[in-house]
C-alpha positions as a printed Julia matrix, in Angstrom:
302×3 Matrix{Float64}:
 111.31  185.27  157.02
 110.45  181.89  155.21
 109.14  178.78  156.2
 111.17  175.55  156.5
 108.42  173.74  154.89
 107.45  175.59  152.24
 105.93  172.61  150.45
 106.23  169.94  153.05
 109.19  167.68  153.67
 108.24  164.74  151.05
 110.66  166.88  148.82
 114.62  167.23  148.37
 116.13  169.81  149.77
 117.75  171.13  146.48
 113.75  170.95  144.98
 112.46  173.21  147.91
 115.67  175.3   147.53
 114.3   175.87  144.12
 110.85  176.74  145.58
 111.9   178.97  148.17
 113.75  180.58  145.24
 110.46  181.12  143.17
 109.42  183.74  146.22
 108.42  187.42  146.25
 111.68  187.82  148.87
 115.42  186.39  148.93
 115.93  183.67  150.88
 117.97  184.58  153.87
 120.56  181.92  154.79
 122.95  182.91  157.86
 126.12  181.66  157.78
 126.62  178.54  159.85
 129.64  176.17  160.29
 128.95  173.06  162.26
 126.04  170.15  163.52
 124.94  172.58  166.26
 124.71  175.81  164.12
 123.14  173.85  161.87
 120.03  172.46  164.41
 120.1   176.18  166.13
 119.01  177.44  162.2
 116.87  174.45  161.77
 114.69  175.15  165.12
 114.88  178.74  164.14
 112.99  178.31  161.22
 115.31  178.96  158.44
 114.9   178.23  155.07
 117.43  177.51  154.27
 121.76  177.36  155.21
 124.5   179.1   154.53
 127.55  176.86  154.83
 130.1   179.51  155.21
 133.85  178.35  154.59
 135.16  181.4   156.53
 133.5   180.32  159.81
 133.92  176.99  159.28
 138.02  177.11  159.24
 137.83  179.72  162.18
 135.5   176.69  164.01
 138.6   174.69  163.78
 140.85  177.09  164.9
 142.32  178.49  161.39
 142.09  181.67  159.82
 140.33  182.13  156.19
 142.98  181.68  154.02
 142.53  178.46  151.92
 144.07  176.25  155.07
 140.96  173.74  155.63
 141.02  170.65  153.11
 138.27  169.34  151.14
 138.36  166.48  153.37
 137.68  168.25  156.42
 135.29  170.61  154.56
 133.07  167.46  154.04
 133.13  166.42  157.19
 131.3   169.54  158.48
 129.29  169.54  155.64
 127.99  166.31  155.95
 127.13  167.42  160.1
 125.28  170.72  158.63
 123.12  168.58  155.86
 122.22  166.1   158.53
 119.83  169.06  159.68
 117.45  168.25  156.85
 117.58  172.22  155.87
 118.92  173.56  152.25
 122.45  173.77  152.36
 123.92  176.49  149.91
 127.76  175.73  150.17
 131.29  177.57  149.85
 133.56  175.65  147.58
 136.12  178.64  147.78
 138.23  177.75  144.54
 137.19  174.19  144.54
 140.29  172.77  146.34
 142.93  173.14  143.45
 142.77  172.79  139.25
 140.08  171.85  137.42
 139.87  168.45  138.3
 139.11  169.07  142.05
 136.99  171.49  141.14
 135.03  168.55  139.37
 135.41  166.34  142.31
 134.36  169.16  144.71
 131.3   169.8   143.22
 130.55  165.49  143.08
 131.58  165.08  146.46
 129.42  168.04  147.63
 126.29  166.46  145.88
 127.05  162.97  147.59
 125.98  164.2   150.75
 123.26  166.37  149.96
 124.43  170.21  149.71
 121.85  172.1   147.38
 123.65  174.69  146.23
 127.09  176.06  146.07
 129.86  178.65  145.18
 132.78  178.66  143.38
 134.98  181.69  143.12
 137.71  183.2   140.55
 140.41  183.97  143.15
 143.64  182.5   142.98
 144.4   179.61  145.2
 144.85  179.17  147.45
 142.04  181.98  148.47
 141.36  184.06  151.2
 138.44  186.29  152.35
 137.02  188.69  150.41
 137.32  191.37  152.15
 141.13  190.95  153.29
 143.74  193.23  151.42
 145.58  190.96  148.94
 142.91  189.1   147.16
 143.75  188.35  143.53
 141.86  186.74  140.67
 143.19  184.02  138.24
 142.44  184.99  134.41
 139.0   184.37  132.84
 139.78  181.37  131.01
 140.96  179.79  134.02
 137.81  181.0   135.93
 135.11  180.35  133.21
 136.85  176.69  133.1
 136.34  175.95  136.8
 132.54  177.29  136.0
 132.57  173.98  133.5
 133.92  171.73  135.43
 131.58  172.42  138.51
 128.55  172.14  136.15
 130.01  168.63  134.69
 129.97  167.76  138.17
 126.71  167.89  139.47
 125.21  165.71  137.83
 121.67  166.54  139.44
 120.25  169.24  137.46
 118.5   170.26  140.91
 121.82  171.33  142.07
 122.3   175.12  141.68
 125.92  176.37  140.62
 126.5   179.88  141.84
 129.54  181.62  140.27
 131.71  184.07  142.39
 133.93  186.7   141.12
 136.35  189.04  143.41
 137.45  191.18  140.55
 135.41  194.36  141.99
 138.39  195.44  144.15
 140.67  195.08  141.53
 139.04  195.31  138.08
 136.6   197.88  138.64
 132.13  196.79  138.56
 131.99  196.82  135.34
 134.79  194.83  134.6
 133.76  192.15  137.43
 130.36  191.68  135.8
 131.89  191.14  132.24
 133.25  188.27  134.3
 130.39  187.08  135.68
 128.58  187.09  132.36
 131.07  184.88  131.16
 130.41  182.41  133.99
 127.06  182.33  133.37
 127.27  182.03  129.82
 128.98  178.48  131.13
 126.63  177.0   132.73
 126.17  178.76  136.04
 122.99  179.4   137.38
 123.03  182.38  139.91
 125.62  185.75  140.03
 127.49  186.26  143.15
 129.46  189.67  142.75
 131.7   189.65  146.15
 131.88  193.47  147.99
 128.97  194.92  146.91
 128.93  197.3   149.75
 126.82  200.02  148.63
 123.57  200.7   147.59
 124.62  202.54  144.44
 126.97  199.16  143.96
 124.05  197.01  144.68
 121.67  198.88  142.52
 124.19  199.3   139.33
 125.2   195.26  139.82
 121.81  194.35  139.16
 121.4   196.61  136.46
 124.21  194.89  134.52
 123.39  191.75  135.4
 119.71  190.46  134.85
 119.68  187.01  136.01
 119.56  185.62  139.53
 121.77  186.74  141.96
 123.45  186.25  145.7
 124.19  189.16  148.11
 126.6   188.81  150.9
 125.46  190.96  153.77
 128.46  192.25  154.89
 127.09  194.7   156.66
 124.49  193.32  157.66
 124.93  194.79  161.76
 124.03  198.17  160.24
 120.7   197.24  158.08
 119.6   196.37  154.92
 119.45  199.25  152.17
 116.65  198.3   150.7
 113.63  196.24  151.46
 113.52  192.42  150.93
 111.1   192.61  148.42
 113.3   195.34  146.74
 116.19  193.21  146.5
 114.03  190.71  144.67
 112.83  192.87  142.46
 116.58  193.34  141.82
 116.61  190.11  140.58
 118.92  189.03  144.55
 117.34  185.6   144.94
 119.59  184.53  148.17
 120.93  186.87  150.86
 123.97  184.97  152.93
 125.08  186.42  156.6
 128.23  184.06  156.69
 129.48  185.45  159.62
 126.96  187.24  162.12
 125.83  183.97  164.22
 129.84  183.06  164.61
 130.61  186.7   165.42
 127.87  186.34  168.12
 129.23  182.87  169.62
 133.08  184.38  169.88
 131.24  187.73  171.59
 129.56  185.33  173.91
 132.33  182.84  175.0
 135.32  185.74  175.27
 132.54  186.96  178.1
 131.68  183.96  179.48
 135.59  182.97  179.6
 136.72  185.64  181.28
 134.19  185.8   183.72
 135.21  182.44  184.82
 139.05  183.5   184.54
 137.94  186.68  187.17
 135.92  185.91  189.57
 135.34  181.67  188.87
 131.47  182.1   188.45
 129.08  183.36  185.72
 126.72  185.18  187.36
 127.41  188.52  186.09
 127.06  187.32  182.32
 124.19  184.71  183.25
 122.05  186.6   180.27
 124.34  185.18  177.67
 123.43  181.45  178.95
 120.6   179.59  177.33
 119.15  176.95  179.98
 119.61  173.1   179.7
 116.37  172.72  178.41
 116.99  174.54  175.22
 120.94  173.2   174.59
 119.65  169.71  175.25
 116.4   169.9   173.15
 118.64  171.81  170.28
 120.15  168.79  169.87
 116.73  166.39  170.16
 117.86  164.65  173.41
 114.12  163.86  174.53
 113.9   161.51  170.91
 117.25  159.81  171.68
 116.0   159.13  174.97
 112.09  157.71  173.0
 114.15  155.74  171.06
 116.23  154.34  173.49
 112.43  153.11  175.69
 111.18  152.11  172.59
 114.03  149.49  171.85
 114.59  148.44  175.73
 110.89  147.84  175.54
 110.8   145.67  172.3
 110.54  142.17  171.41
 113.61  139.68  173.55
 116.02  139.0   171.24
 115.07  135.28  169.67
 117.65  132.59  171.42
 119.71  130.21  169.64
């Protein structure tokens, strides 16, 4: 849908993050939570990433509930920026108070995300669209808002404000929120369980500036046209967790073919061939670079 070089790679990925944002369409970032999701989305070319903190603590075997540190957050994020691609990244709450928000957002610009969210649920959080999601009071919202843009420190670095309060608080209420956030300092709206096209339509309606839709249902089709959406003012379209939802379909058939009948010929479709996992990964330049220093000069002796 875009180009991964929209204006050639002699450029940051947060500046052509901010070019692919200048488009007539969203950019469309799927949801992606390790080194090889990453590549697959690279080699697909995407414009840009959606590091999704949902699939990324079900990749490690925990369920979306705030469990996953900031530690181990980083250490898939710094897999999925080694891609090269735009990497817009979930901070869920920012890992406790204020001050890790701060951090967070620091530590997240060390190693090259371009964008990311922060959300007004309580900590810790736990997917959206669970039943007993709460939200902390504005104050304490707008102030994690502050402390993520005192954080950044690159200017290149887009802050995207979440708020959760639709379930709860009612549209209108959740977008007196998000005003708030972006009246400190945030840069793009992202108004969780929009899930209609009337909600869709009204959100953007009552808020003007840039915003981020999560395609939650994005199996059943988009309601309106990219180019609608932009004209909505949706800059970024996320799909956090479509490609994982694919992978689990794939291995629970591939698994219990195995656990049947000990082969996989019957589910041989859902195999890619050894060509394609290897070259996801860039074997054949591993192996050039490994001729190319066997081939150079003898190491100079003593």
């Amino acid at each position: 849908m875009q180009s991964s070089e929209p204006t050639g790679r002699s450029t940051t990925p947060r500046r052509r993050l901010q070019e692919l944002l200048r488009q007539g369409v969203p950019v469309v970032a799927p949801g992606i939570f390790d080194g090889l999701s990453a590549r697959l989305g690279q080699r697909a070319g995407l414009g840009a990433l959606h590091a999704s903190g949902g699939a990324i603590a079900r990749s490690m075997g925990y369920p979306d509930l705030g469990v996953v540190t900031l530690t181990e957050v980083l250490g898939r994020l710094a897999e999925i920026c080694d891609a090269g691609l735009p990497v817009i990244a979930d901070a869920n709450t920012g890992f406790g108070g204020v001050h890790n928000v701060e951090r967070t957002v620091r530590e997240f610009k060390r190693i090259g995300v371009a964008a990311l969210h922060i959300e007004d649920q309580t900590f810790p959080k736990r997917c959206g669209l669970m039943q007993g999601v709460g939200v902390v009071p504005l104050n304490e919202a707008r102030a994690r808002i502050v402390a993520a843009v005192a954080g950044r420190s690159d200017p290149d670095m887009q802050i995207i404000a979440r708020t959760d309060a639709v379930a709860h608080e009612g549209l209108s209420a959740a977008c007196g929120r998000m005003q708030s956030y972006l009246d400190a300092g945030a840069d793009i709206a992202f108004i969780e369980r929009l899930e209609t096209p009337d909600l869709i339509r009204e959100a953007a309606a009552l808020i003007r500036g840039p915003k981020l839709l999560n395609l939650t249902r994005a199996r059943e089709g988009l309601p309106f046209s990219l180019k609608a959406l932009r004209s909505m003012g949706y800059v970024i379209l996320i799909a956090p967790g479509d490609a994982q939802s694919a992978a689990i379909a794939a291995m629970n058939a591939i698994f219990a073919a195995l656990r049947d009948t000990g082969h996989t010929r019957d589910v041989a479709h859902l195999l890619t061939t050894s060509h394609i996992r290897d070259e996801a990964v860039d074997t054949s330049a591993y192996f050039g670079r490994e001729a190319e220093w066997a081939s150079g000069p003898a190491a100079r002796s003593e």
